[in-house]
N, C-alpha and C positions, 0 to 999 in steps of 0.2 A: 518378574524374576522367574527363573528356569525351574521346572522340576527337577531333582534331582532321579536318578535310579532307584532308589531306595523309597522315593515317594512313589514311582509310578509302582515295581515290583507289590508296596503296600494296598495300592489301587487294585490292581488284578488280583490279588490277595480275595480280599473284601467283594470284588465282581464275583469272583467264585463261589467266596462262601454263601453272598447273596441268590445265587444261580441255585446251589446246593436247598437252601432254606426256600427257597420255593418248589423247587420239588416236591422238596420234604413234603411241603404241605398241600401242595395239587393232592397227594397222596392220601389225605385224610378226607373222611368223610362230614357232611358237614356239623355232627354234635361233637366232635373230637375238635374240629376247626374253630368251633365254639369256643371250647375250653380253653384253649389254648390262647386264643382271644382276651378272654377275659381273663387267664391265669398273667398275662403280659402286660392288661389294665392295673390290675391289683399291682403291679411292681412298681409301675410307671404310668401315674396316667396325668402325670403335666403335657405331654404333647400332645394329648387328646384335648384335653380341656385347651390348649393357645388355638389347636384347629377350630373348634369350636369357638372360642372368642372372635377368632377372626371372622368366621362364620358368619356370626349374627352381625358384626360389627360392618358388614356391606349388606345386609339386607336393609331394608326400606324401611322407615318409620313407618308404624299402622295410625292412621286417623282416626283422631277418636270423634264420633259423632256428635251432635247438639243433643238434646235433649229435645224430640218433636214436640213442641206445642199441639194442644187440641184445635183442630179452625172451630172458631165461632162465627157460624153463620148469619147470625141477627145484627152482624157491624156491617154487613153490605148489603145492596138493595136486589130485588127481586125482581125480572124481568124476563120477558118469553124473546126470545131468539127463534128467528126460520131460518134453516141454513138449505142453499142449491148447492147439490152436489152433484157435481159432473163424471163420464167416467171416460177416460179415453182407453179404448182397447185397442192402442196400433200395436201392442206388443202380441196380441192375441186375433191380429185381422181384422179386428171388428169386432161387433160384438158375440158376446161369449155365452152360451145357453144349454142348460143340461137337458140332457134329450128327458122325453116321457114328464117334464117340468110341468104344475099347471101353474098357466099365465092367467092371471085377472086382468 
């Protein structure tokens, strides 16, 4: 369905006075932008509160974690490991040595 003239003339209406109301408030500095803020909460603050519901309502469930158990060591057995560890330094040329180092 078509707009009528009387709908759009109401639109440009409202552009402007929107136009006008930001000014206004570029205008203020920011304890006065405060107030004014919060003087417009106090009248109305259901559409802050539905932005806010929305809000949380796409954030992510938080995880709530287990409860760590203590490890008790005395259920597993005890035994010595040798591990060879290699080092490939092609990213570094070859091997890599700080100068004035002492070698054993």
């Amino acid at each position: 369905m078509d707009a009528g003239p009387q709908q759009h003339q109401a639109m440009d209406v409202d552009a402007a006075d929107a136009q006008a109301l930001a000014k206004q408030l570029r205008a203020l500095d920011a304890k006065e932008l405060l107030a004014v803020a919060l003087d417009a909460l106090k009248r109305d603050a259901a559409p802050l509160a539905a932005a806010l519901a929305a809000r949380e309502s796409k954030r992510p469930k938080k995880r709530r974690r287990k409860a760590q158990k203590p490890m008790d060591l005395t259920k597993y057995e005890a035994r010595d490991v040798a591990l060879w560890i290699a080092y490939d330094g092609g990213a570094y040329r070859g091997f890599a040595a700080q100068e004035k180092a002492e070698v054993d």
